[in-house]
C-alpha positions in Angstrom: -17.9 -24.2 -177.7 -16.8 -23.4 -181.7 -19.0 -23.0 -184.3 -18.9 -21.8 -187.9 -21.6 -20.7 -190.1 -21.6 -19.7 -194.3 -24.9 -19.1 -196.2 -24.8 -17.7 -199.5 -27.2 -17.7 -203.3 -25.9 -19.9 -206.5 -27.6 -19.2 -209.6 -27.0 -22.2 -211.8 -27.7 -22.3 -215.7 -27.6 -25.4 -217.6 -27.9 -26.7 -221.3 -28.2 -30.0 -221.7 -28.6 -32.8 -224.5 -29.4 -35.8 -224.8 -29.0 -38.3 -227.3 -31.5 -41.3 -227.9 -31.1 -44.2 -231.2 -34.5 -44.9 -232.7 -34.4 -48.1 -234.4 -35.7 -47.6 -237.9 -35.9 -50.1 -241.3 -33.9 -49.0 -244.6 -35.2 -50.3 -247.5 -33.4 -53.2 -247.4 -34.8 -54.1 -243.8 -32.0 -53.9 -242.3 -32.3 -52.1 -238.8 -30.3 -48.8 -238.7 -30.3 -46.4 -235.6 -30.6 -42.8 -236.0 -30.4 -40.1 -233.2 -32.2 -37.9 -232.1 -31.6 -35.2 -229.7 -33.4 -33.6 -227.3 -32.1 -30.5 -225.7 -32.7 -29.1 -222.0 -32.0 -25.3 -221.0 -33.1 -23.7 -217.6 -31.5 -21.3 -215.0 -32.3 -21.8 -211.6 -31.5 -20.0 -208.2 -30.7 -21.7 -204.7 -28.9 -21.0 -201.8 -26.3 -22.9 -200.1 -25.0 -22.9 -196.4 -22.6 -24.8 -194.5 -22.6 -24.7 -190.8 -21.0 -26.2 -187.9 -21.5 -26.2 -183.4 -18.9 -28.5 -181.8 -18.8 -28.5 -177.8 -15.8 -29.9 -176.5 -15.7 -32.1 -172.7 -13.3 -33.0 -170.8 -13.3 -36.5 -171.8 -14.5 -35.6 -175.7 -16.5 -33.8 -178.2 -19.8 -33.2 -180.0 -20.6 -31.7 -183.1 -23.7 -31.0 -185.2 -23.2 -29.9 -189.2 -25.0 -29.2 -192.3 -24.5 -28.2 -195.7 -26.0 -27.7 -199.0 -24.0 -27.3 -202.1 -24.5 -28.0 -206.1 -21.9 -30.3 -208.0 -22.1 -32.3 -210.8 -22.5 -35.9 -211.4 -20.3 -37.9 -213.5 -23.0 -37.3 -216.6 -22.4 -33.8 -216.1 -25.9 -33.2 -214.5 -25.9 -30.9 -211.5 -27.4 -32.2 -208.2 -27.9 -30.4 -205.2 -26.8 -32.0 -202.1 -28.3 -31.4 -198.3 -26.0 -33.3 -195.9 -27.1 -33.3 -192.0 -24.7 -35.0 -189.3 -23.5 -35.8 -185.9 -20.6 -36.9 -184.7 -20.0 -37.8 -180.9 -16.6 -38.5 -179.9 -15.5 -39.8 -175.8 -12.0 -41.3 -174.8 -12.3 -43.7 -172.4 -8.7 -43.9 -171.4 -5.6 -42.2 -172.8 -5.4 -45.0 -175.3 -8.9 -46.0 -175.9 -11.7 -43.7 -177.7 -15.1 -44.2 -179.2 -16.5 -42.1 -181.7 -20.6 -42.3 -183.6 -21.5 -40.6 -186.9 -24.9 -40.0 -187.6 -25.7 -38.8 -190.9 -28.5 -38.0 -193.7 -27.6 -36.8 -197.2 -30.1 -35.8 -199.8 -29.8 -35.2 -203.7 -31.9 -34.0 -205.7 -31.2 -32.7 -209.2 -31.0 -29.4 -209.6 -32.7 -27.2 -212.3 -35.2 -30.6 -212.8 -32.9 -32.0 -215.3 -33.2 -35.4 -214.5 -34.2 -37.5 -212.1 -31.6 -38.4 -209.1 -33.8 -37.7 -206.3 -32.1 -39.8 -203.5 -31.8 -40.6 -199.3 -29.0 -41.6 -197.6 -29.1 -42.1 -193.6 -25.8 -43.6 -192.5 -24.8 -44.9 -188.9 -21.0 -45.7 -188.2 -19.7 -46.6 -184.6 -15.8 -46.8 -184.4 -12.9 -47.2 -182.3 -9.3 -45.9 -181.7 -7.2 -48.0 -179.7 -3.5 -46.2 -179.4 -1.4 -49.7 -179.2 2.3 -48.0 -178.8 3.6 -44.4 -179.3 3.0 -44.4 -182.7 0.6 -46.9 -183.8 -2.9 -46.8 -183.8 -5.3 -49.3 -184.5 -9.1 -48.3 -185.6 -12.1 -50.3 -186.2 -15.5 -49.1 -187.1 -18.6 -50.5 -188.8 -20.9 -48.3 -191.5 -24.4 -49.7 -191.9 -25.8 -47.1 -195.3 -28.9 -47.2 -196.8 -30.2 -45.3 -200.0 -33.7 -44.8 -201.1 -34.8 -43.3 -204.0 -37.9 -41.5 -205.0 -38.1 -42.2 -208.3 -38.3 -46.3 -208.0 -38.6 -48.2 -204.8 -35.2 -50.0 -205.3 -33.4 -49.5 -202.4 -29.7 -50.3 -201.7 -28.4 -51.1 -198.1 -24.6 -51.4 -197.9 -22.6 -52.6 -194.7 -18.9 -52.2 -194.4 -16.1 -53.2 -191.4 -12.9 -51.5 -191.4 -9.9 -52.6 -189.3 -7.1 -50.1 -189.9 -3.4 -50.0 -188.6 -1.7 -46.9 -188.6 1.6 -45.6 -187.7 2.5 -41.7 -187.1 6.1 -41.2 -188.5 7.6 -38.8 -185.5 8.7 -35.5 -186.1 11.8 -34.5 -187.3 13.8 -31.7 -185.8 15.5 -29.6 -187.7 18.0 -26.9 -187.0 19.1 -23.7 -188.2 
């Protein structure tokens, strides 16, 4: 059994602005937009962590994780992510191995700028087949769905993967 476990505070301070176009007349009434800003400023302190437990078997391996971090979106706004998840992993034979991932993200935005409040639970079965020394081929299946707190929109997105792969062997090199 192997485990790992990090827990730390984040102080986070952000100044944001955003611009909106008001449509307003001239005196020719012809529509004309003007901007206006509107400015955000806050500081805010968290904490994050990151831990994992992994038990190994004879035949395979569990583990358990979580983290929490802070990052920011691709608008710049930062959003604080919680990620839970479990991975189960068993070989059936020498050449054949299964493997589930159970997992549940959720982001929020941090220092209430915004609002990207979302869920994500994700299931994903898969398999490793080892066809000759080298190659592998892999399958698995990822059923996602994301809800949001803001809106009740919610996206559901299903994928299959068939992957071949191929381990280049070592080369040896002397002295």
């Amino acid at each position: 059994m192997s485990g790992s476990l990090f827990a730390g505070i984040r102080r986070s301070e952000i100044k944001a602005t955003q611009n909106t176009f008001i449509p307003v007349l001239d005196e020719n009434n012809n529509i004309i937009l003007v901007p206006v800003s509107n400015g955000t400023q806050d500081d805010d302190f968290g904490y994050t962590f990151s831990g994992t437990v992994q038990k190994d078997f004879l035949r395979g391996n569990t583990s358990l994780s979580a983290t929490r971090d802070v990052s920011n979106s691709i608008s710049g706004i930062p959003l604080q992510v919680t990620r839970f998840g479990w991975n189960n992993l068993y070989r059936f034979t020498e050449i054949l191995s299964g493997e589930l991932r159970l997992s549940y993200y959720q982001s929020e935005a941090a220092n209430g700028v915004g609002s990207r409040d979302r869920n994500y639970y994700q299931i994903e079965p898969r398999f490793n087949w080892r066809l000759r020394e080298f190659w592998t081929l892999s399958g698995s299946y990822r059923y996602r769905k994301q809800t949001s707190d803001a809106t009740n929109d919610d996206a559901i997105q299903n994928a299959a993967y068939l992957t071949l792969r191929y381990d280049w062997p070592r080369i040896a090199v002397s002295r």
